[in-house]
C-alpha positions as CSV (number, residue, x, y, z in Angstrom):
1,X,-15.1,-22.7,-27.2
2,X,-15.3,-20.3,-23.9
3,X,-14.9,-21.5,-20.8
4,X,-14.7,-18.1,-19.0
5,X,-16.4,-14.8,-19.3
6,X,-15.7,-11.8,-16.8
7,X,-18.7,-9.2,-17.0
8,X,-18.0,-5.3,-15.9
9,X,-21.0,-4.0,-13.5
10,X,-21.9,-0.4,-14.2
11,X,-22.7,0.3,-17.5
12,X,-23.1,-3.4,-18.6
13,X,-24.7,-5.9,-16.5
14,X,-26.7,-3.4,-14.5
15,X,-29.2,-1.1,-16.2
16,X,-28.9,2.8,-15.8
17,X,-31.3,1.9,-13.0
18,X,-28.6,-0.2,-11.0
19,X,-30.4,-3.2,-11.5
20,X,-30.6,-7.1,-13.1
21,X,-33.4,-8.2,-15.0
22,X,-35.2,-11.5,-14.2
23,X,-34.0,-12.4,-17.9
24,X,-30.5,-11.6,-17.2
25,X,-30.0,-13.7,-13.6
26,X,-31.7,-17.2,-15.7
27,X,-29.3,-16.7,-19.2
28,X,-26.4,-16.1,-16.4
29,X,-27.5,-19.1,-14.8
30,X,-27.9,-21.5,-18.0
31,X,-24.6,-20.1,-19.1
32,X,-22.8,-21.8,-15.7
33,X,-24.8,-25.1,-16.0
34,X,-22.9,-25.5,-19.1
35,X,-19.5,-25.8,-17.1
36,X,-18.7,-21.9,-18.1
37,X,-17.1,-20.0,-15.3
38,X,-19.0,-16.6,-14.7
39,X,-17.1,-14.2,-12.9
40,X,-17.6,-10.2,-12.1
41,X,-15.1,-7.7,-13.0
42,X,-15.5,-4.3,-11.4
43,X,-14.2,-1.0,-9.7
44,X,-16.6,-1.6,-6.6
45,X,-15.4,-3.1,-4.0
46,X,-16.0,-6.4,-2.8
47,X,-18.3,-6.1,0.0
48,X,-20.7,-4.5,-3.0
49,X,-19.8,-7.0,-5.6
50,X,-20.8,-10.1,-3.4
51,X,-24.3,-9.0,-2.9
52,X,-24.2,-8.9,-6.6
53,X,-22.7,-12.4,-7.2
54,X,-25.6,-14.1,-4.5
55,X,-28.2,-12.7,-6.5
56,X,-26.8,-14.4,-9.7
57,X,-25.6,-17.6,-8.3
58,X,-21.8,-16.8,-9.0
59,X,-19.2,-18.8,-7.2
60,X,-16.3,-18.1,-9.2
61,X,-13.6,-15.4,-7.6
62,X,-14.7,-11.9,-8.0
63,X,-12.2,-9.4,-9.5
64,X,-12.9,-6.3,-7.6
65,X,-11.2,-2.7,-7.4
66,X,-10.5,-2.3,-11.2
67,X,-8.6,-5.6,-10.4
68,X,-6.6,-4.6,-7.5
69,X,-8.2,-7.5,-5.6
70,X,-10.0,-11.0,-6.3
71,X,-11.2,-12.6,-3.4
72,X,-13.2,-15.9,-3.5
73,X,-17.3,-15.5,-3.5
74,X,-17.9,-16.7,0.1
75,X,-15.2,-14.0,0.8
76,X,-12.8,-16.4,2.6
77,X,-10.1,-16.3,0.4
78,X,-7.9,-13.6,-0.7
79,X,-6.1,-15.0,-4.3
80,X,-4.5,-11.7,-5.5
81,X,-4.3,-8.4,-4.1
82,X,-2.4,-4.9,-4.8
83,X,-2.2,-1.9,-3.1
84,X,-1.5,1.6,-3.9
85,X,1.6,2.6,-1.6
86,X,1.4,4.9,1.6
87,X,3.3,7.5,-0.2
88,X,1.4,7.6,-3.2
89,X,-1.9,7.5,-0.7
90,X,-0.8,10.7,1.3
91,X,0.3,12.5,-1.8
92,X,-3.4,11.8,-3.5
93,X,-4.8,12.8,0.1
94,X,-2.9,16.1,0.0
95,X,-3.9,16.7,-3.7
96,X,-7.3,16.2,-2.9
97,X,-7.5,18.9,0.1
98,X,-5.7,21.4,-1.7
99,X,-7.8,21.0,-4.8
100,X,-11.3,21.0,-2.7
101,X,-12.1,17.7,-4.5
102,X,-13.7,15.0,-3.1
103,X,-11.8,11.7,-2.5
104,X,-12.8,8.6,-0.9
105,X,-10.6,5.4,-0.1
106,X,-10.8,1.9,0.7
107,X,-8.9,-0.3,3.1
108,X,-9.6,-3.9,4.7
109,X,-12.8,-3.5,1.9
110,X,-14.1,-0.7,4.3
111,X,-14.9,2.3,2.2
112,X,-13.6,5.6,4.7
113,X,-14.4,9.1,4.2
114,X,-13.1,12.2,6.0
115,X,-16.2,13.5,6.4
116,X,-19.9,13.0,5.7
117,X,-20.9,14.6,2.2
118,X,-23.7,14.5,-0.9
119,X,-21.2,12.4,-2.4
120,X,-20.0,9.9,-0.1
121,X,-23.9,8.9,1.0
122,X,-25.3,8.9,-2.9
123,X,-22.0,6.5,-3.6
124,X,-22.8,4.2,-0.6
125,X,-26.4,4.1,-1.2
126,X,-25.9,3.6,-4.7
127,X,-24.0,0.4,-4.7
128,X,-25.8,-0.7,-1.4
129,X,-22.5,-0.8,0.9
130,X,-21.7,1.3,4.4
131,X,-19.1,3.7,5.1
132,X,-16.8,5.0,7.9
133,X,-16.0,8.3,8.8
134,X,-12.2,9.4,9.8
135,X,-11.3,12.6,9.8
136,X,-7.3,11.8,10.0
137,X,-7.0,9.5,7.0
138,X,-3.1,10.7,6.3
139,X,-2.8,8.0,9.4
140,X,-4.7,5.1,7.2
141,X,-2.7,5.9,4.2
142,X,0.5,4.8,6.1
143,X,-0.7,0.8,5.5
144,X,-1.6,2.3,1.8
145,X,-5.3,1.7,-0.1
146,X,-6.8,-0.4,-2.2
147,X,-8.5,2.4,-3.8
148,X,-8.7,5.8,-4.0
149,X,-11.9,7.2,-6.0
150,X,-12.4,11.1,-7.1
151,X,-15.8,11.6,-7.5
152,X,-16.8,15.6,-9.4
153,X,-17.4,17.0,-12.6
154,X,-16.2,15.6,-15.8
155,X,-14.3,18.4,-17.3
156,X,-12.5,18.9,-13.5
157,X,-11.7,15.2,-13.4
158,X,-10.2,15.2,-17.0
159,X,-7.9,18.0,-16.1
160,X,-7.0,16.2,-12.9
161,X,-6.1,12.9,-14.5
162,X,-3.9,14.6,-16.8
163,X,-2.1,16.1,-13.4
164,X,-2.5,12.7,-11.7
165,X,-1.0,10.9,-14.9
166,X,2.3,13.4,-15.2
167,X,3.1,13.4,-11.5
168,X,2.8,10.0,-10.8
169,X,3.7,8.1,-14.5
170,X,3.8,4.7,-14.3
171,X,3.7,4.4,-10.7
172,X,-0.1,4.5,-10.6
173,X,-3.1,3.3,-12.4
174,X,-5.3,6.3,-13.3
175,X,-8.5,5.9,-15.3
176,X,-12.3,7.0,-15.4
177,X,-14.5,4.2,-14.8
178,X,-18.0,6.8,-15.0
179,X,-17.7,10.1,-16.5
180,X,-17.9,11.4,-12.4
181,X,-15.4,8.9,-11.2
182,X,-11.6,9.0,-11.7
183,X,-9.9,5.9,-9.8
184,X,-6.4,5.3,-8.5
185,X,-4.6,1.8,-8.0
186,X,-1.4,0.4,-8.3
187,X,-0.1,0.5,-11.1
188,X,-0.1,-3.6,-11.9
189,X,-4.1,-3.6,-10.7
190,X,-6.0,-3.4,-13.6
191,X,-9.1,-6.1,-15.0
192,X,-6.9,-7.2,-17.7
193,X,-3.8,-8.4,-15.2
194,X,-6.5,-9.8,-12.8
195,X,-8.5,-11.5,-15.1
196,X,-5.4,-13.1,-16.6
197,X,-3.9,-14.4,-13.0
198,X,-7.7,-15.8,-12.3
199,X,-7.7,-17.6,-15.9
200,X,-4.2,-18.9,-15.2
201,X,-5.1,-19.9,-11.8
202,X,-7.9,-22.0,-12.7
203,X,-6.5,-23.5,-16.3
204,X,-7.7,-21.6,-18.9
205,X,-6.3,-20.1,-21.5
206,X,-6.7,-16.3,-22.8
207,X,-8.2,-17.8,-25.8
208,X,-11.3,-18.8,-24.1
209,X,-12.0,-15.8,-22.3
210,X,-14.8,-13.7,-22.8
211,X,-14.5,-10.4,-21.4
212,X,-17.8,-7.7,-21.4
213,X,-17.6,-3.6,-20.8
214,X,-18.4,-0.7,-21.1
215,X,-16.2,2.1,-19.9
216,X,-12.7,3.7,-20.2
217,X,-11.2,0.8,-17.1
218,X,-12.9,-2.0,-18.8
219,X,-10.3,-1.5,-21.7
220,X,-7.5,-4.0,-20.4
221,X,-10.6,-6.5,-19.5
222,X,-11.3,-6.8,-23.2
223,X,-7.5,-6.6,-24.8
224,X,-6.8,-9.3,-22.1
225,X,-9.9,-11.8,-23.1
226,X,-9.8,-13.7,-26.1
227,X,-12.7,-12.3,-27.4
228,X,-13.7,-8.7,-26.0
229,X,-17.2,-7.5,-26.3
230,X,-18.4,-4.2,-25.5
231,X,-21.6,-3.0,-24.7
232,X,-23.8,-0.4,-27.3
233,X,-23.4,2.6,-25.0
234,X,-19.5,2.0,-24.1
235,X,-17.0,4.5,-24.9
236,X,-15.5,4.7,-28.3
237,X,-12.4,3.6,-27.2
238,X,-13.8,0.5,-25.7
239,X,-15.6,0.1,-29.0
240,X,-12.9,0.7,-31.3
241,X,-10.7,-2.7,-29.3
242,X,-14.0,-5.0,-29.2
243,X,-14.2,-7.8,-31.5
244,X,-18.0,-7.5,-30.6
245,X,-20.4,-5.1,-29.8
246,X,-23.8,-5.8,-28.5
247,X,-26.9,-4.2,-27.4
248,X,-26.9,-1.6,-24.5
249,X,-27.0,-2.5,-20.7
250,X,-30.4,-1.2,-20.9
251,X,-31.6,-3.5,-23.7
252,X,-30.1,-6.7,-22.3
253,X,-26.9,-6.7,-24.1
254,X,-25.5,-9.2,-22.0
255,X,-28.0,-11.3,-22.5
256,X,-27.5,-11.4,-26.5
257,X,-23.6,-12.2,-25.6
258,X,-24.5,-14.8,-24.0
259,X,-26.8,-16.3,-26.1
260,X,-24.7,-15.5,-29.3
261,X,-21.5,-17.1,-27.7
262,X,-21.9,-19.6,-25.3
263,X,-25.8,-20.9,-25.2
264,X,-26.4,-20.9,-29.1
265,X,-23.1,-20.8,-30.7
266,X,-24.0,-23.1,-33.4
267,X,-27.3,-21.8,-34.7
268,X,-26.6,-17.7,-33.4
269,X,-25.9,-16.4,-37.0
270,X,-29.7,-17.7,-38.0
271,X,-31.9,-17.0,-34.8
272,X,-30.5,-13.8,-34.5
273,X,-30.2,-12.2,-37.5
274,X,-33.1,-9.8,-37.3
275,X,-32.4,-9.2,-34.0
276,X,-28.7,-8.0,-34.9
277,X,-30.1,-6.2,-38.1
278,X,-31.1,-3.7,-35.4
279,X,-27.9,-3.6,-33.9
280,X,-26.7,-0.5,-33.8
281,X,-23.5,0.1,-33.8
282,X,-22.5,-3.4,-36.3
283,X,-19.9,-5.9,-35.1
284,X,-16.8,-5.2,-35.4
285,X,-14.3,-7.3,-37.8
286,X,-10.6,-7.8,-37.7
């Protein structure tokens, strides 16, 4: 019945710990030898999501930048792309200096800081990519970004979204993808438009589209799939779309989608009953 799903990183298919269980990378596999297409949909940027993509054997374009690019896995080919416009760029640039917040950007999939801070190195090391240091990044902004990521405290991030959100209306896409992390794009580069460009590009139609998340930009990835999923520790508001909700990222709740909806669809309600008896939350019906 599915011929596509389109998995969010952080917060679903990696663990709190940033990695992929053994488990995880063989039901991944299986899933592909059965002709489904098995595609990554995340914030990070590409460079980060390919390392991610060899380690599971995906081949299939990788959405990357909350959608603002997909690029094909060997990284030759870019199939869509969107970026946020010069203007917009030096406006968030200024916003960010007068505020004392930290902002870091992303051109030519090269992530660029002004300077070298706690923040900037723990977000490189974290998703395992390098960085580049330019102190006049009003002069990058002029070709605009692909991304522009705030990264500080929840409660100051929620207050600068709203700011962000009644500046710029619909001429930017604004949204948390962590609690820490407030991203910018343009406005048309969201999961949901990328992963229905990809599906159309390669045949398939929304109705066989499975799309898996967790957080507050993974919402348009599961409105957009035919059948959305979220994870146990997503949001409430990514909970409250799903058609689905499975186990946590840190109990293999990917691996349960899977098995549930493309390797046992048949027999799922019966092998995994006891399993989902201890499901908490329950699915979801509509």
């Amino acid at each position: 019945m599915y011929k596509m799903i389109a998995i969010d990183l952080d917060g679903t298919l990696l663990t709190d710990e940033l990695t992929i269980s053994p488990e995880t990378v063989a039901t991944i596999q299986k899933a592909m030898k059965t002709g489904t297409i098995v595609t990554i949909a995340t914030g990070r940027m590409f460079s980060s999501a390919k390392l991610i993509a060899q380690q599971l054997g995906i081949n299939a374009p990788l959405i990357t930048y909350q959608g603002a690019m997909i690029k094909a896995a060997d990284g030759d080919d870019v199939l869509y792309e969107r970026s946020v416009s010069p203007d917009i760029s030096q406006k968030l640039l200024n916003i960010a200096r007068e505020k004392n917040i930290h902002l870091q950007v992303y051109q030519d999939d090269i992530l660029y800081g002004a300077v070298e801070t706690d923040k900037l190195v723990a977000y490189a090391e974290a998703v395992q990519v390098p960085y580049a240091i330019e102190p006049d990044l009003i002069k990058l902004a002029q070709k605009g970004f692909t991304k522009l990521l705030f990264i500080d405290e929840p409660d100051v991030l929620a207050l600068l979204q709203k700011e962000l959100q009644a500046i710029f209306g619909d001429s930017a896409y604004i949204e948390k993808s962590k609690k820490n992390y407030l991203e910018v794009t343009h406005p048309e580069a969201n999961k949901g438009n990328a992963l229905l460009f990809l599906a159309n590009k390669l045949g398939i139609d929304r109705s066989e589209i499975i799309g898996i998340g967790d957080n507050h930009n993974d919402f348009e990835l599961l409105k957009s799939a035919g059948f959305g999923i979220a994870m146990g520790n997503a949001v409430q508001e990514v909970k409250d779309i799903a058609d689905y909700i499975t186990f946590t990222n840190n109990d293999e709740g990917v691996i349960h989608a899977i098995d549930k909806f493309i390797l046992e669809p048949e027999n799922a309600v019966a092998t995994k009953k006891g399993r989902e008896e201890n499901a908490q939350p329950r699915r979801k019906k509509f």
